[in-house]
N, C-alpha and C positions, 0 to 999 in steps of 0.2 A: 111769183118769184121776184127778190126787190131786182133792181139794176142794179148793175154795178158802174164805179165811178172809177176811169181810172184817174192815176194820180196819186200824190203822198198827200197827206191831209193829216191834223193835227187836232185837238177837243181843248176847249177848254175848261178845264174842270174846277167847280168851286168849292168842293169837297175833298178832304186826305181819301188816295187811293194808292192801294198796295198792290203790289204783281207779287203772286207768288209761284215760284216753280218747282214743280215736283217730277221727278225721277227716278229711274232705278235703272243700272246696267247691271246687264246678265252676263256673268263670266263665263259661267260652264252650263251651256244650253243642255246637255244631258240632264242636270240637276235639277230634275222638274218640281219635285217636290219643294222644290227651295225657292223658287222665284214664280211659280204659278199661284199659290195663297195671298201673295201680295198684288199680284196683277186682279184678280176673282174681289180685294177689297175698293179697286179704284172705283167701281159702277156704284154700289152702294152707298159710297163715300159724295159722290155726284148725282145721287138722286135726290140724298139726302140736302144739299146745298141747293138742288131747282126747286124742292119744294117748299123749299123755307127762307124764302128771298129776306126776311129778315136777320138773318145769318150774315150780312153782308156781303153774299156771293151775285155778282155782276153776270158772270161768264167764265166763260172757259173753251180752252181748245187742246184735244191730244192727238200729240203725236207720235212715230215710229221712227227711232232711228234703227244703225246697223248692230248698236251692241243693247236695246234694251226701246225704255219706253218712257215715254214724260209728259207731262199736264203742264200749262201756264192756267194759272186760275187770276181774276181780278176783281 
């Protein structure tokens, strides 16, 4: 397992790099049918991107808030 370092730390990067963020809140958690098909397409959507590192997918991280759910992809 790497170490962790603490501290704020910064990269220098010599290439364009884009953050991109994606999301979705759920208004009416009843409403399964309406916001479960788009969650069931995030996985796919991120297998497809690890496996094909020429895609220009870096990483990524998701999370959970309280009204839904969101991806930072870079």
């Amino acid at each position: 397992m790497p170490q962790v370092i603490p501290g704020k730390f910064t990269a220098e990067i010599t290439e364009p790099l884009v953050v991109l963020l994606i999301g979705m809140r759920i208004n009416k958690i009843l409403a399964l049918s309406q916001w479960i098909p788009t969650v069931r397409a995030m996985r796919p959507m991120l297998q497809s991107l690890y496996q094909n590192p020429e895609k220009g997918f870096l990483g990524g991280e998701t999370f959970i808030y309280w009204r839904g759910i969101g991806l930072i992809q870079y």
